[in-house]
C-alpha positions as CSV (number, residue, x, y, z in Angstrom):
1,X,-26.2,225.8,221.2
2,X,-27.6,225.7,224.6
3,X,-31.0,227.0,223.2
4,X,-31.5,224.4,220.4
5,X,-30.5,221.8,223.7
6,X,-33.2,223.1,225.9
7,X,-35.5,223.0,223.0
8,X,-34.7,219.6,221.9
9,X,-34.7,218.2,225.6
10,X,-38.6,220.4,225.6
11,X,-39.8,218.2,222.4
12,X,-38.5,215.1,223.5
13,X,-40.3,215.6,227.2
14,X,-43.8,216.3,225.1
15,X,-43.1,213.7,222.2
16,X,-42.8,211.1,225.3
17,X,-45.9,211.6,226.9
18,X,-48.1,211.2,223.7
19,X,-46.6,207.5,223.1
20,X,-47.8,206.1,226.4
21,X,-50.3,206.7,228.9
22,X,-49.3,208.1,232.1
23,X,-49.9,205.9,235.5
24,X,-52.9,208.3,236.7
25,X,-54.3,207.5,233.5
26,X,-54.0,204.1,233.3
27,X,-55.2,203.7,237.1
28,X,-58.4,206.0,236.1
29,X,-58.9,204.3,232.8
30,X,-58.9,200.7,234.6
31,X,-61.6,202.4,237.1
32,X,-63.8,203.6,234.9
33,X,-63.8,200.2,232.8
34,X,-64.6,197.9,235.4
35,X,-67.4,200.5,236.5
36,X,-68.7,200.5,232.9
37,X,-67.7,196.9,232.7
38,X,-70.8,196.8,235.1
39,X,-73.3,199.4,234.1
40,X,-73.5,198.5,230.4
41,X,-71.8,195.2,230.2
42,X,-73.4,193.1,232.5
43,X,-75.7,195.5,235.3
44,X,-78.3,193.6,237.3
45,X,-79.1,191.9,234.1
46,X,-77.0,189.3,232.8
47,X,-79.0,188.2,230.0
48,X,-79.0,191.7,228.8
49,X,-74.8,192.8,228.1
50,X,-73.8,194.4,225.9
51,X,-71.5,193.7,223.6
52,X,-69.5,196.8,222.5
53,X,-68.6,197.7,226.3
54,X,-66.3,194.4,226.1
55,X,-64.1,195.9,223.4
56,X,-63.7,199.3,225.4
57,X,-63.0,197.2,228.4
58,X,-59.9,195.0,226.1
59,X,-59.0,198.5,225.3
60,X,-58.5,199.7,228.8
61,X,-56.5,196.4,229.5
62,X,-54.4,196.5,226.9
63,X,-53.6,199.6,227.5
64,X,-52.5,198.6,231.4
65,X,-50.8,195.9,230.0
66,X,-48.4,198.0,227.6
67,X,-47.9,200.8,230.6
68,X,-46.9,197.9,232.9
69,X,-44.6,195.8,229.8
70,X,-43.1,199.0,229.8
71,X,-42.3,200.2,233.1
72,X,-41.3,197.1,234.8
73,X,-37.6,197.4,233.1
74,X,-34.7,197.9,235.5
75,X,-32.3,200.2,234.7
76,X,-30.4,198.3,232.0
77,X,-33.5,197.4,230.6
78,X,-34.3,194.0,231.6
79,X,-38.2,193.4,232.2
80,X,-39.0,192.3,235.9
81,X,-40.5,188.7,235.3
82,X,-42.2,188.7,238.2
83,X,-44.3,191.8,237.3
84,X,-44.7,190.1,233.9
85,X,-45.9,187.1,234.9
86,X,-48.4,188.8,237.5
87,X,-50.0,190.6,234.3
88,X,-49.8,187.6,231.9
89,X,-52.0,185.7,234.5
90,X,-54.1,188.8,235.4
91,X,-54.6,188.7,231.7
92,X,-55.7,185.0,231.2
93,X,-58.1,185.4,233.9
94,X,-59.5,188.4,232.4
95,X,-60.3,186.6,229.5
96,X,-61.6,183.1,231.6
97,X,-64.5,186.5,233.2
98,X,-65.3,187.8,229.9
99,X,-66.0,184.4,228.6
100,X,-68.5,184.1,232.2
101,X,-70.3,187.3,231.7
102,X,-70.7,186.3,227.6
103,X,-72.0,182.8,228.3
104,X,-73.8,183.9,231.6
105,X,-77.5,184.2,229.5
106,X,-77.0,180.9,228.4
107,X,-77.7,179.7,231.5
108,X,-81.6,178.7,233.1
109,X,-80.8,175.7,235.3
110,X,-80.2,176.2,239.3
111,X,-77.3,173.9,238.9
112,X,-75.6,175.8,235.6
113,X,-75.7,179.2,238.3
114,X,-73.9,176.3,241.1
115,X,-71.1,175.7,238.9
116,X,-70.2,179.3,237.9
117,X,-70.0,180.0,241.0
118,X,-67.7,177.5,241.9
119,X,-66.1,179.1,238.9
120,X,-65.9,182.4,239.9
121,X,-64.4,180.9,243.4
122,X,-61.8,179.6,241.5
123,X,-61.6,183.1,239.5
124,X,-61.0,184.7,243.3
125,X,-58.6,182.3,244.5
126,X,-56.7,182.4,240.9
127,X,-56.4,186.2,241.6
128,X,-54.9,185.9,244.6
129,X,-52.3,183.5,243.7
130,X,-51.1,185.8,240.7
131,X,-49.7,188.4,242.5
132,X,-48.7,187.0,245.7
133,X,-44.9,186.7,245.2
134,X,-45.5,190.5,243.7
135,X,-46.8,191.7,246.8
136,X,-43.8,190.6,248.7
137,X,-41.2,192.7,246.5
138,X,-39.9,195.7,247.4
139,X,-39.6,197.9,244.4
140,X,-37.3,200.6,244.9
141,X,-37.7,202.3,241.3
142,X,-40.4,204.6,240.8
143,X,-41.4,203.0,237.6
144,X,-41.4,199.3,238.6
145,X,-43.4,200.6,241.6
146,X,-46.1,202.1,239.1
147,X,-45.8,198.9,237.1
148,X,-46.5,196.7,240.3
149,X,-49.0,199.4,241.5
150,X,-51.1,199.2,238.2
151,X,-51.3,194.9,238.4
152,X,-52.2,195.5,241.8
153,X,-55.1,197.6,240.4
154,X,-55.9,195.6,237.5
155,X,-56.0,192.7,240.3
156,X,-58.5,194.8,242.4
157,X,-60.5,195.6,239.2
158,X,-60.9,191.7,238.0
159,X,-62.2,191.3,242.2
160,X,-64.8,193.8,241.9
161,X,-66.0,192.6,239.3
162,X,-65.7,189.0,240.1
163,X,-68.1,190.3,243.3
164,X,-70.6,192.0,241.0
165,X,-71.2,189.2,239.1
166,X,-71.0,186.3,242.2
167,X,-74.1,188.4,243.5
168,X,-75.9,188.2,240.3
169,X,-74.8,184.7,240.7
170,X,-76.4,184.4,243.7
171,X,-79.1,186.4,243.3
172,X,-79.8,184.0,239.8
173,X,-79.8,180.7,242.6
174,X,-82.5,182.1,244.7
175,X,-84.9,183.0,241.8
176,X,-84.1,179.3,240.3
177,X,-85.5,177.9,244.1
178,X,-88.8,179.7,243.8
């Protein structure tokens, strides 16, 4: 009887980790999308994206999203709304970028490159305000703290690239004066 236990408690250990992704993958994943993000999505060039890197980047967000939905629960299984409503913004201005960086070649004029940045100010400040009651709150279980640790990353990720493409922004402004 013991035996079959300790086997049954073995499957159930390795059936769990194949249904989610673990929080050092999720934190690499997010890493290596916003760096791809740049490299093939958008680069120095932001006439030039391409397309399919958007999809792996959804991917990679998606996949954040689900690890945090399910790790912000307490333990009676009631989701943290704080930590849901930090990724639900996260998420919204996720897709407010990704609409930038697609429309970004449209744009010729030195006062069409003005406005967007003005929008990606906005972006910044946005970020900021979406996890600010998070950062406050002391999590003391260890899954809630990866939850809150991953929108904290997902936060940092959206910056970066927020950064990245206010440079090409900027750098787009200057060529428009010459």
């Amino acid at each position: 009887m013991k035996k079959k236990f300790i086997m049954l408690s073995t499957l159930l250990i390795m059936a769990s980790g194949l249904y989610g992704a673990t929080y050092i993958e999720v934190i690499n994943r997010l890493s290596q999308g916003s760096r791809d993000l740049e490299n093939k999505g958008y680069g120095t060039n932001p006439k030039g994206f391409s397309p399919s890197i958007f999809n792996q980047w959804f991917d990679t967000f998606a996949i954040a999203k689900r690890f945090v939905i399910d790790n912000s629960k307490n333990l009676i299984g009631m989701q943290d709304s704080d930590i849901i409503n930090a990724v639900s913004c996260l998420e919204k201005i996720n897709m407010d970028l990704i609409n930038i960086i697609k429309t970004i070649r449209e744009f010729s004029t030195r006062d069409d490159f003005v406005i967007l940045s003005y929008k990606l100010a906005s972006i910044n400040e946005s970020l900021n305000k979406c996890i600010s009651k998070l950062m406050i709150i002391n999590m003391t279980l260890s899954n809630k703290k990866d939850a809150k640790n991953v929108v904290i990353t997902i936060k940092k990720s959206l910056e970066e690239m927020v950064d990245r493409i206010n440079k090409i922004v900027s750098d787009m402004i200057n060529l428009t004066n010459m």
